[in-house]
Kinemage of the C-alpha trace (Angstrom):
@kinemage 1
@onewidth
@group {chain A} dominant
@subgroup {mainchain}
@vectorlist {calphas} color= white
{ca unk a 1} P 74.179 62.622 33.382
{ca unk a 2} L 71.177 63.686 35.538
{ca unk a 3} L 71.512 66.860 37.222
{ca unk a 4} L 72.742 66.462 41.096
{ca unk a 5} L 69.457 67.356 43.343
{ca unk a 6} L 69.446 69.164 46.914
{ca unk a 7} L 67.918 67.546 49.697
{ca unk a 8} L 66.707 69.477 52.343
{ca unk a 9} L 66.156 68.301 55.694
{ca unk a 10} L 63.623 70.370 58.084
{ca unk a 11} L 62.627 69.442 61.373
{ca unk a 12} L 62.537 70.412 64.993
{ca unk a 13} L 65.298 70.045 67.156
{ca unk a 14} L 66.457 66.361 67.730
{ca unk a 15} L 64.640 64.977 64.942
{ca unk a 16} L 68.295 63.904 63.727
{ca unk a 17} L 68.474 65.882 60.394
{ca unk a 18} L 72.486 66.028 61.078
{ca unk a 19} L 72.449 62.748 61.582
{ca unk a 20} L 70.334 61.610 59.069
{ca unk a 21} L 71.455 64.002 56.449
{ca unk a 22} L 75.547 63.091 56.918
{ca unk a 23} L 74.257 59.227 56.272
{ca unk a 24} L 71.801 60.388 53.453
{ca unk a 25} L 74.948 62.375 51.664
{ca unk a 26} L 76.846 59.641 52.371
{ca unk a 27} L 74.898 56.864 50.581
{ca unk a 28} L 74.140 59.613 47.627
{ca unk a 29} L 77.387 60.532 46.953
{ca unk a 30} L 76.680 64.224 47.656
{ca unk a 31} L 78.056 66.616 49.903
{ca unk a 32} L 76.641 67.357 53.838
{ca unk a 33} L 76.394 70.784 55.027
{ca unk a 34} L 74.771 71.669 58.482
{ca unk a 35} L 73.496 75.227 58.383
{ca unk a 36} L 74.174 75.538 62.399
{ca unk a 37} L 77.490 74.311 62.066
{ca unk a 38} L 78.458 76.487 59.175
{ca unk a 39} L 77.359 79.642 61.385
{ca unk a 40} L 79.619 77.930 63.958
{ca unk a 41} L 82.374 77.964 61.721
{ca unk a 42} L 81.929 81.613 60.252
{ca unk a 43} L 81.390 82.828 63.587
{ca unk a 44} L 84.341 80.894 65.726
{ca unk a 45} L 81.643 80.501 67.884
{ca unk a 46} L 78.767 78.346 69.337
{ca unk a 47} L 75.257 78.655 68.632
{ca unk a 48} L 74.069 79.432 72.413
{ca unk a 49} L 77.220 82.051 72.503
{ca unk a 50} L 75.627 83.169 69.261
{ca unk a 51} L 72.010 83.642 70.628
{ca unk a 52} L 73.231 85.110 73.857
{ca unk a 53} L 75.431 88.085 71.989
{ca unk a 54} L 72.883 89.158 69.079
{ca unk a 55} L 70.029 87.221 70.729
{ca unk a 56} L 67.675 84.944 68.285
{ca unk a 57} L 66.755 87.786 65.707
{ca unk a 58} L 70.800 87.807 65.043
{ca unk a 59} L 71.366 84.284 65.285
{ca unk a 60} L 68.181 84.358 62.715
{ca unk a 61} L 69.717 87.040 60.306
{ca unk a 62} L 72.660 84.869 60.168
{ca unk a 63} L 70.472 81.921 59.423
{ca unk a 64} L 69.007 83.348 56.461
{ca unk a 65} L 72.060 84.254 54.952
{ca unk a 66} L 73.989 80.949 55.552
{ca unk a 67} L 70.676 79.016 54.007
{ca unk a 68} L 70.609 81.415 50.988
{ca unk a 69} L 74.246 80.769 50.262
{ca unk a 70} L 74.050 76.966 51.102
{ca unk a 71} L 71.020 76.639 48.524
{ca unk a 72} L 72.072 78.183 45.819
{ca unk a 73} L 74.712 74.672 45.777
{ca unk a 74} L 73.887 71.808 43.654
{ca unk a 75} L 74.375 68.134 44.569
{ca unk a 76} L 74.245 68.685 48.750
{ca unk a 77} L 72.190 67.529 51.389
{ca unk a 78} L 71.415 70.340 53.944
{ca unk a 79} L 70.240 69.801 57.603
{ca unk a 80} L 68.771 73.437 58.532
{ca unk a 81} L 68.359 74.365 62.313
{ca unk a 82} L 64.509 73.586 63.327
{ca unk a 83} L 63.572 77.481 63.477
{ca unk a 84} L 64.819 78.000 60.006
{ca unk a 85} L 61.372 77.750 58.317
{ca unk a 86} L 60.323 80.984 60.185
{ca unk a 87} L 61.543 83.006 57.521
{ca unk a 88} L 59.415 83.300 54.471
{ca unk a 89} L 62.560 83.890 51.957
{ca unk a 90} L 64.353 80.866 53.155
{ca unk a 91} L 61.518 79.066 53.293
{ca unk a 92} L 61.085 80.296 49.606
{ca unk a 93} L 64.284 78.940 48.568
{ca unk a 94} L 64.392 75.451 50.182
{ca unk a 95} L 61.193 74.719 48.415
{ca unk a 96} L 62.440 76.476 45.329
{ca unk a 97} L 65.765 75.042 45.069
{ca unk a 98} L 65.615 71.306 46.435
{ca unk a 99} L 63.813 68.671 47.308
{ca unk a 100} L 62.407 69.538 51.573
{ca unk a 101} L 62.459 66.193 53.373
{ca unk a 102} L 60.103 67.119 56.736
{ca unk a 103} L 61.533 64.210 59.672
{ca unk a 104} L 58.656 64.677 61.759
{ca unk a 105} L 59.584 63.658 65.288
{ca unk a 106} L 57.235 63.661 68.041
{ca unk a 107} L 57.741 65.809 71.697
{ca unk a 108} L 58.781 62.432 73.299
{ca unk a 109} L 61.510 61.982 71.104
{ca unk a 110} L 62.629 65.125 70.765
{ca unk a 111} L 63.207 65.748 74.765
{ca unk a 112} L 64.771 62.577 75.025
{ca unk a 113} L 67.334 63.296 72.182
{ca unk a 114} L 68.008 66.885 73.811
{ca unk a 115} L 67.545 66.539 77.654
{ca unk a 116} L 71.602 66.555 77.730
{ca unk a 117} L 72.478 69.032 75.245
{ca unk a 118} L 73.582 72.337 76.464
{ca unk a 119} L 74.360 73.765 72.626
{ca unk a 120} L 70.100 74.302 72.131
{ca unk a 121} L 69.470 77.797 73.294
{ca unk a 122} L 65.838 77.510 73.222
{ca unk a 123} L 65.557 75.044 75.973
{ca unk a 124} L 68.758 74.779 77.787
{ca unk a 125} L 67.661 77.018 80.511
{ca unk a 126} L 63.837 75.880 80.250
{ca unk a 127} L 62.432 75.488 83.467
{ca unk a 128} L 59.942 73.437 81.218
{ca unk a 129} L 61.389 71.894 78.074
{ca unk a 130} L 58.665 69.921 77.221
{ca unk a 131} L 56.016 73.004 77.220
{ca unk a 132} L 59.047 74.959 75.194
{ca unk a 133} L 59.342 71.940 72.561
{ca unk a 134} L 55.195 72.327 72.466
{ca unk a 135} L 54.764 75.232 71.676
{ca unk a 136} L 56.986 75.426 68.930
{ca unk a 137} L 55.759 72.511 67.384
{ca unk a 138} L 52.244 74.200 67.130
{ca unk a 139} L 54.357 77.294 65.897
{ca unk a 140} L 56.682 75.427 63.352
{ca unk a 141} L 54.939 72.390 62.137
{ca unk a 142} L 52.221 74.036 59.826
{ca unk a 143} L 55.583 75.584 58.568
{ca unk a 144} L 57.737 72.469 58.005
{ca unk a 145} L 54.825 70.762 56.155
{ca unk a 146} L 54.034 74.006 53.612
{ca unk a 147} L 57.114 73.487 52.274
{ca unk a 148} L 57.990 69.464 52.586
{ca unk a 149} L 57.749 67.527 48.959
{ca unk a 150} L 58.134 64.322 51.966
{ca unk a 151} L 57.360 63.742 55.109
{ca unk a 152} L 59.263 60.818 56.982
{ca unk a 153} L 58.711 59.847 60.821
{ca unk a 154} L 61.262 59.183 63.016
{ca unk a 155} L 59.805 57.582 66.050
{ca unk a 156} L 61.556 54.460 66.669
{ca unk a 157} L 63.401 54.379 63.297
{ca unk a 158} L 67.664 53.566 62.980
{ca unk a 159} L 69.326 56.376 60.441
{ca unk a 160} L 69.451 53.953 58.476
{ca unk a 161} L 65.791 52.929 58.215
{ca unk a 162} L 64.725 56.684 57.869
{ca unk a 163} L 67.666 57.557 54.907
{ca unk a 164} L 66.542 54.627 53.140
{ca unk a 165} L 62.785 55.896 53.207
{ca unk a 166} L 63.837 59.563 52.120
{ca unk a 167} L 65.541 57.457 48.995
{ca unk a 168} L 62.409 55.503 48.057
{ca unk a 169} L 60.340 58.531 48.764
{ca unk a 170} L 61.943 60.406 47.075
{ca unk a 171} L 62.579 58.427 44.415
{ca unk a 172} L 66.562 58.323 43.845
């Protein structure tokens, strides 16, 4: 039997990698983890209670840790949180221990996806979400596409569109 892959998924916020990666795991038969919810669950708390207490260099120490554990799993499909690519060493094992699907999502998409949701601590209080979401697109994308084996847009696409190109990009 061929050994179980990882898929990765890495993205900015609201490019639907939770989303996307539950229906991906789904149709592969392999498990879904969500590295934000799994710091939810270790902590007992949310992510913007998370940032607010330890502030993003805690919330990103936790990050690092929950991505190291999560990769070192075979046979799962992981949806990271978008700033997760800042660090170098989990960067360094996403690339090193899976296959990193990039869902490239443009600014439009992304503040429509997120204009209602009070659980992303980088632009809930924004007085300017869409200059937020900018700038760390110009920070994050060189980032997300270093390490991507696939990129896959997901402008106008259903789940189900953009899980069946990750397949037949990726070749499973």
């Amino acid at each position: 039997m061929a050994e179980k892959r990882n898929i990765f998924l890495v993205g900015p916020m609201g490019a639907g990698k939770s989303t996307i990666g539950r229906q991906l795991a789904r149709q592969l038969h392999l498990e879904f983890f969500d590295s934000d919810s799994e710091i939810e669950r270790r902590t007992g708390a949310d992510i913007a209670w998370v940032f607010e207490l330890e502030g993003e260099e805690g919330f990103r120490a936790r990050e690092e840790k929950v991505i190291e554990e999560l990769t070192e799993a075979t046979g799962i499909v992981l949806a990271t949180g978008g700033g997760s690519i800042l660090s170098k060493e989990s960067r360094n094992r996403l690339s090193a221990r899976g296959i990193v699907v990039y869902l490239q999502t443009p600014i439009e998409k992304q503040l429509a996806r997120t204009q209602r949701d009070k659980r992303r601590p980088l632009i809930a209080e924004a007085e300017d979400p869409r200059a937020v979401l900018e700038g760390l697109a110009s920070e994050r994308d060189p980032l997300y596409e270093e390490i991507a084996d696939v990129v896959v847009r997901t402008d106008e696409q259903s789940a189900k569109f953009v899980v069946d190109k990750i397949i037949e990009q990726v070749g499973l």
